[in-house]
N, C-alpha and C positions, 0 to 999 in steps of 0.2 A: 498358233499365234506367233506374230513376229516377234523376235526379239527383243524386251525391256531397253537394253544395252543399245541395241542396232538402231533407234532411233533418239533415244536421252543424249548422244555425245555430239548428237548432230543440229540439236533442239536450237541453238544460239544463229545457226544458219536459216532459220525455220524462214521464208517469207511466208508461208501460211500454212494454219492448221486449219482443216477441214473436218470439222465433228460430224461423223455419219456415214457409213459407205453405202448408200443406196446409192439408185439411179442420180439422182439430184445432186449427191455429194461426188458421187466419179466423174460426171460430166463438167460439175466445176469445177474441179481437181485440174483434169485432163485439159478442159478450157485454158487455164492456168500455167499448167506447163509447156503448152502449146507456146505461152506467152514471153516462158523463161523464168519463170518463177520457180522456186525449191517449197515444195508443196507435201506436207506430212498427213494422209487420213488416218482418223481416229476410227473405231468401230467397234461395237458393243458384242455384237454378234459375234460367231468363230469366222464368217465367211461373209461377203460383202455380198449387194445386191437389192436388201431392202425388198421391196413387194416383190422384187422379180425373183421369185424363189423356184425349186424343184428339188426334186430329191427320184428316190430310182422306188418303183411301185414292181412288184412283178417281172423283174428284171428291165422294165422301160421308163427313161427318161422322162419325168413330166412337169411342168410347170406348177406349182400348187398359190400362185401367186397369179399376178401380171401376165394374159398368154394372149394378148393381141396388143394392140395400136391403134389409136383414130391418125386418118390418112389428111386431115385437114393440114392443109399449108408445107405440106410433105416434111414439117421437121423430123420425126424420129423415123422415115425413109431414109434422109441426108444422114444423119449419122450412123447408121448401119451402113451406108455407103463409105461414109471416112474409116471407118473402122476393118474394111475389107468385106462386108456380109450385102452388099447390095444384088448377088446371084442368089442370095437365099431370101429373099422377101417374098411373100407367100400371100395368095389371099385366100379366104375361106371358100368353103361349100356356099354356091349363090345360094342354095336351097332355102333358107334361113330357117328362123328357130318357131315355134308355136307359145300359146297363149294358154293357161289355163284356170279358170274361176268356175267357182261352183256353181256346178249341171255343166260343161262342157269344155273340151282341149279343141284350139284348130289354131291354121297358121295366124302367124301376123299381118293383118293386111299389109299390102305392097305399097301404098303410097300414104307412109305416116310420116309423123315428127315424132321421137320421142310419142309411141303411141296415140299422138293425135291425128283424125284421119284425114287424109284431105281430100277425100271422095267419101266423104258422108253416106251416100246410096250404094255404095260398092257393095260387090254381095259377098268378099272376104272381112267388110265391116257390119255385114247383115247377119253373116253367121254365127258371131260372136255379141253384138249387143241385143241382135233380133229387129223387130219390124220397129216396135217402140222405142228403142233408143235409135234408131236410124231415123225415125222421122223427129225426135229430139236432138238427135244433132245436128239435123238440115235446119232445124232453127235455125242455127248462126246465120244462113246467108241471110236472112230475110229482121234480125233484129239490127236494130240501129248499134253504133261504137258511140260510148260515153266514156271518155279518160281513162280511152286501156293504156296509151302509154305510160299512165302513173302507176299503172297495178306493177306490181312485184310477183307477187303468189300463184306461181302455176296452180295451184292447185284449183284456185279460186277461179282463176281465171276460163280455165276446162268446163268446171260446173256449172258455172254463170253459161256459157257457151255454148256447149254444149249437153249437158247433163250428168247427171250421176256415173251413169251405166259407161260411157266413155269413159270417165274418169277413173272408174274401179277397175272395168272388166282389160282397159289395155292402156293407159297412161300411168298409173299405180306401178301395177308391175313392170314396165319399161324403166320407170324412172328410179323405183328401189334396185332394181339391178344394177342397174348404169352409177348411180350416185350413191347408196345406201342412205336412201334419205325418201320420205313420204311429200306427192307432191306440194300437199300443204306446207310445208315448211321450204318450200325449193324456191329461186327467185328466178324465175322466168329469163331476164336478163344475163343470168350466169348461163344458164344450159341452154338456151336458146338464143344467143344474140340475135337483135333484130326484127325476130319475131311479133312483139308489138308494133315497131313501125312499119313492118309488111302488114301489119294487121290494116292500120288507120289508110294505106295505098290502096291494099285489095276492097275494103270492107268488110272481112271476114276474117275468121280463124282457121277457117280451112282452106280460103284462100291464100292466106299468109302461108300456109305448110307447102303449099303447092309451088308460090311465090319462092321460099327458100329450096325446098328440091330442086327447082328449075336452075337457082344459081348453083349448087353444088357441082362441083368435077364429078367426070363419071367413073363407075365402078365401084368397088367397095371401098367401105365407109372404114373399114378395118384393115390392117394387114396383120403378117405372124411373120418368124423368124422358124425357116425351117431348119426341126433336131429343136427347137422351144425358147420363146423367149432369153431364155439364163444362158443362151449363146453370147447375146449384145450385153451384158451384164460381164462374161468372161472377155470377150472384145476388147471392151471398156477398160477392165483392170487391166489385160496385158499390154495396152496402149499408155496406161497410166505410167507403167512402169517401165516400158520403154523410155520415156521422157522422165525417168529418174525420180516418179513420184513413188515415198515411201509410204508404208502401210502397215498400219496396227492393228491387230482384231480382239477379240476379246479384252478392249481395251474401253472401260467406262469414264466417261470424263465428269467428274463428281464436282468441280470446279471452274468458273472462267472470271477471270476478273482484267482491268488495267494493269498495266505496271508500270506505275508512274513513273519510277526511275529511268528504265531505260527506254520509255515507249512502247507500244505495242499490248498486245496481252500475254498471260500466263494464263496457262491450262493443268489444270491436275487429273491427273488417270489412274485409274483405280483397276489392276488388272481384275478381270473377270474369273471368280473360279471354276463358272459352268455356262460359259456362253453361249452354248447349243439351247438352254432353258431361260437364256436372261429377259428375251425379250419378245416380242410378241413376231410370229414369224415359227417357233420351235415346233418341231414335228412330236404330237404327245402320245400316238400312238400308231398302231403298225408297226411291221419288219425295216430293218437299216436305217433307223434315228442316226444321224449325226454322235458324234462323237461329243464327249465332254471336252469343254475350253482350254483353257491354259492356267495350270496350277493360281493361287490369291496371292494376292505379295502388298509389298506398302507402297502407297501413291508415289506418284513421281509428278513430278513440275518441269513443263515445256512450257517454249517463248516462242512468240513467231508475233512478224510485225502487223499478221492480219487474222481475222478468224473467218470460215466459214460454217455459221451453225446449220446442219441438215438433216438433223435427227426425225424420227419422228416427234408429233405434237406435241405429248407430254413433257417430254427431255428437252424439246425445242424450248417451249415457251418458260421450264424454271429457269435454264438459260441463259436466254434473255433476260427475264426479272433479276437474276445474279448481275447484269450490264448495266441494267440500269432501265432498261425499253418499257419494260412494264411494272404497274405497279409492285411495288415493296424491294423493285432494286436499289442499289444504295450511290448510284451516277445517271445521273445525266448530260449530254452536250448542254443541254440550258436548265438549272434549273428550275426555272418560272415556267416551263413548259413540262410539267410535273406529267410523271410514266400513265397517272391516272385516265387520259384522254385516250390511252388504250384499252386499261383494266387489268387486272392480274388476273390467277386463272381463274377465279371465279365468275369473271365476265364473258369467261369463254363457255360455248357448246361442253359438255361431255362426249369423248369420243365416244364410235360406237365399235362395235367388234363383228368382224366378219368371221365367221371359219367355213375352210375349203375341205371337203371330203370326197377323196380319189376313192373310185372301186374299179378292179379291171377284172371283167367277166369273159366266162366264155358261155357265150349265147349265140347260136346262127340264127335266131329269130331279131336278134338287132342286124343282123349285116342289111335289111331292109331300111333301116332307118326309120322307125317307124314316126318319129317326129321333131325330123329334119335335124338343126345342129342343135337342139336342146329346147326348154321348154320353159318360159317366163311365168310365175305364178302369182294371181289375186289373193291379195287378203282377206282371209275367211275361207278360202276353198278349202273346204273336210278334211279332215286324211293326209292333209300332206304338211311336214314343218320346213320344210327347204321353200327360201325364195326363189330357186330357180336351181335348174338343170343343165347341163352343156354336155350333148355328146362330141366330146372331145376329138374320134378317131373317125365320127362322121362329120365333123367340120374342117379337120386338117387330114390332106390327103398323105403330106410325111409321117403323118403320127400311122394313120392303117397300112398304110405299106411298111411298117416297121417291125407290125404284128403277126401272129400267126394266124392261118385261117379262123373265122369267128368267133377272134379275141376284139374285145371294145374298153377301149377306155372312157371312163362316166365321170363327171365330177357335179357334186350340189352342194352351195351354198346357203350358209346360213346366217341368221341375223338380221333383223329388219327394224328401224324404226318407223311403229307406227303415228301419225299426227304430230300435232305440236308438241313442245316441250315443256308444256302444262298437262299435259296427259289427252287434251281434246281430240279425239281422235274425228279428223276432218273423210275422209275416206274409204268408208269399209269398214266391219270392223275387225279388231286386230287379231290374227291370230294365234296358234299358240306359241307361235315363231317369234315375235315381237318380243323387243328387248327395252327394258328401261334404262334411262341415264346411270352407270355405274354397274348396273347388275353385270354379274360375270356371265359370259357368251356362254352357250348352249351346246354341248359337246355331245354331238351325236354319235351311237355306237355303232355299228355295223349293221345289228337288223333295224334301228331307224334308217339308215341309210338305202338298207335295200326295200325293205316299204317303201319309202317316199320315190325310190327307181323304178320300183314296179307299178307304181300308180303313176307316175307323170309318164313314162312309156309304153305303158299300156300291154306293157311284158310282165307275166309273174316270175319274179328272182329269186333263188333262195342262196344260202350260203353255201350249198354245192357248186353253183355259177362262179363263185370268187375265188379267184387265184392272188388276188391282191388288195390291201386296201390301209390308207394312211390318213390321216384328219391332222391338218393345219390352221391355228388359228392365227387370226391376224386381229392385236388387242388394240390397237392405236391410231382408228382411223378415223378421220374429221371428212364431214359432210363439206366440202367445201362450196355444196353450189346454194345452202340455206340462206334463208332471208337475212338479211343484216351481217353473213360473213363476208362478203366481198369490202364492205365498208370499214368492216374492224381491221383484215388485214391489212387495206390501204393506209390506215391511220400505224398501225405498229410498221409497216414497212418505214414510213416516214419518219419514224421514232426512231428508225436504224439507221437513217442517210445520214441522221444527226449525228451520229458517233462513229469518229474516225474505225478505219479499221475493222469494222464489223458489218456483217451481212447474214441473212439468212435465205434456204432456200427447201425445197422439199416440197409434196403434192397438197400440205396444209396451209401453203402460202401462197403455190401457185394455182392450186386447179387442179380437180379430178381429170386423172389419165395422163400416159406418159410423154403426149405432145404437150402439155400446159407443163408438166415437171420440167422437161428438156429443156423449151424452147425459154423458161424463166432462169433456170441455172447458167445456162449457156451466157446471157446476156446479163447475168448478175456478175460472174464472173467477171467478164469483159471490162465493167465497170468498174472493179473493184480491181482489176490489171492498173486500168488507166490510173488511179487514184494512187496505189503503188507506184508508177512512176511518176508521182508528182502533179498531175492534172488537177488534183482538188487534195482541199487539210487534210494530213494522216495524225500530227502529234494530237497525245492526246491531254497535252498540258497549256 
């Protein structure tokens, strides 16, 4: 942890304190000092980085977080590139990943969206829904469009569509991977821009898929940072702090208010006694845990003329209610425009919880790859509790030239929301995987772990096989592509524009994956420069 001292005597200098070292919080940061600003991160954790996490398995580097990128609009390309890492962009194994629902595993068809197929008759879409959902889905070309582009509800919208067996067997699992969210509750318009109104152009929904494939750039839809993601995560700080931005870690901010006196805000930090465990992110079990934080001490109070909150959602949003943004804060810029048209947290989703479990085997019968870069899984298929699989050292060529003869590294995911959040489960039904609003995630132990490996790869594992093996859970994550969230954060963003001096940013505000985190901090940042120099009201009196 940095020094209490090394940053309190500096605190009156403060242009701005950044709550949060994740991705979202250092790019602001660094945006910032880019700009000439004196820029202070706050940070909960012992070590900055937020999702983009890793830690060392079997003597090798691995990401237990964030280990790719969508390539759309090339932002988190460009900043790997400012940062010095544009020779290490990396993209996957083309081979891609497989499909598994109960009674059969096989690849992903080649010409989907988000699991929907835009060759209907294909026979990589025949082998997995079968004859009957293949001629259920060629409905679409031949049924009329009635006010798709009012629908919201992927989910809804697939089954109307095309059927059930689309819906479960390869949209399902696409879309809980990708978003941790069931597509009944997902809004079409978040993860699919467009899509509807290619739909009403083409006539179709498998038109419409083929319609957007067509405009996409070519190549892959993902890149990596080779040596793993938590490269551009170290980038990032050391660039921060070339530009003189200070940093705190194990440092909880229990406190943010005005200070009417001299303008600006006041922040209270609460050093962390065990910040390897404080927050979601901690490694609970396996060899080489993190160390414990930096001894508990008593709060301290920093000033800076602006804030940037980046925490994750939970921290984020009492936060804000502490400013006044959301219900039961005790300011607002107006107060006839009461926090209520946002909600407090009870108006919000419950996060859900993802956990990541690394195992790294030695098996020559994987150096085959027996199902490509890993393996997306239906709700209800038997036997297995992980949402999905990712062979990690058959989809990144730096990760297996790193290792020794037929060593692999594995990682599956767990946690799933199934259906609405009334419990209606629209989809499938839910497995034993499937998590309720609040209930604590699911901590798989090793022989779950090699069960669910040995059945989605079609290898039998035992614990002889494992030379390594770590479980990470990530407790704080918000669905951000569900129905009616894109609305609520527009309304609480605007709740923030009204108050000098304050902003917020992170993947709960902007958007699942690290191109919507960036590319929203980047340009919140910038805005909140210009407003520092005077462009729009700072006092807050």
């Amino acid at each position: 942890m940095t020094s209490p001292d090394e940053t309190a005597g500096r605190s009156a200098g403060v242009d701005v304190i950044v709550i949060g070292g994740g991705v979202a919080g250092l790019v602001a940061a660094r945006q910032l000092a880019h700009l000439g600003h004196a820029v202070v991160v706050l940070e909960a954790r012992d070590s900055v980085g937020g999702f983009v996490a890793s830690r060392e398995v079997a003597g090798v580097r691995v990401d237990t977080g964030a280990e790719s990128f969508a390539t759309r609009k090339g932002t988190v390309a460009a900043l790997a590139a400012e940062v010095g890492l544009a020779d290490d962009i990396v993209a996957p194994n083309p081979v891609g990943a497989w499909v598994m629902w109960n009674g059969g595993c096989a690849p992903l068809p080649a010409s989907g969206l988000l699991g929907i197929p835009g060759v209907p008759l294909a026979d990589d879409v025949r082998r997995i829904i079968g004859w009957k959902g293949v001629l259920r889905a060629y409905g679409d070309r031949l049924m009329p469009l009635l006010r798709v582009r009012k629908e919201t509800d992927l989910g809804d919208i697939v089954r109307r569509r095309m059927g059930a067996r689309v819906l479960e067997r390869l949209v399902t699992p696409v879309v809980a991977g990708v978003h941790s969210a069931d597509p009944s509750v997902v809004d079409v318009h978040t993860v699919a821009p467009g899509l509807t109104q290619a739909m009403t152009t083409q006539g179709s929904l498998s038109g419409a898929v083929m319609a957007l494939r067509e405009q996409a750039p070519a190549g892959s839809a993902v890149q990596g940072i080779a040596g793993g993601m938590h490269r551009l995560v170290e980038a990032l700080e050391a660039d921060c702090r070339y530009y003189d931005v200070q940093f705190r870690t194990a440092a909880r901010v229990t406190a943010l208010a005005p200070h009417r006196d001299a303008g600006g805000w006041t922040v209270e930090v609460t050093p962390e006694p065990d910040a390897g465990d404080a927050t979601s992110g901690a490694v609970v079990s396996g060899a080489g845990a993190p160390g414990a934080g930096a001894p508990g001490g008593a709060p301290q109070t920093l000033t800076a003329r602006a804030v940037v909150v980046a925490t994750d959602f939970r921290p984020g949003l009492a936060l804000l209610e502490e400013a006044g943004v959301v219900e039961g804060g005790d300011r607002t810029a107006d107060p006839d425009e009461a926090a209520d048209e946002v909600g407090g947290a009870g108006a919000w989703p419950e996060p859900a919880s993802v956990v990541i479990a690394t195992v790294v085997l030695d098996e020559a019968r994987l150096d085959a790859h027996p199902r490509g870069t890993g393996v997306l899984v239906a709700p209800g298929t038997p036997g297995v509790r992980a949402k999905a699989l990712t062979h990690s050292s058959a989809k990144w060529a730096w990760l297996a030239e790193s290792l020794p003869a037929h060593r692999h590294v594995v990682r599956l995911s767990y946690g799933r929301r199934d259906g609405h959040p009334d419990g209606a489960v629209r989809s499938g039904a839910p497995g034993p995987e499937s998590q309720e609003p609040g209930e604590a995630p699911f901590m798989p132990d090793q022989e779950t772990v090699l069960r669910d490996a040995s059945t989605l790869l079609g290898v039998p594992l035992s614990s002889a096989d494992v030379v390594g093996f770590a479980v990470t859970p990530w407790t704080d994550s918000l669905a951000f592509a569900t129905v009616g969230h894109r609305a609520r954060v527009r309304r609480m963003l605007a709740a923030v524009e009204r108050i000098p001096g304050l902003d917020a940013v992170g993947a709960w505000v902007s958007g699942t994956g690290l191109a919507a985190t960036v590319e929203h901090a980047r340009s919140t940042a910038s805005a909140l420069a210009a407003e520092l120099r005077g462009d729009r009201r700072l006092p807050l009196d």
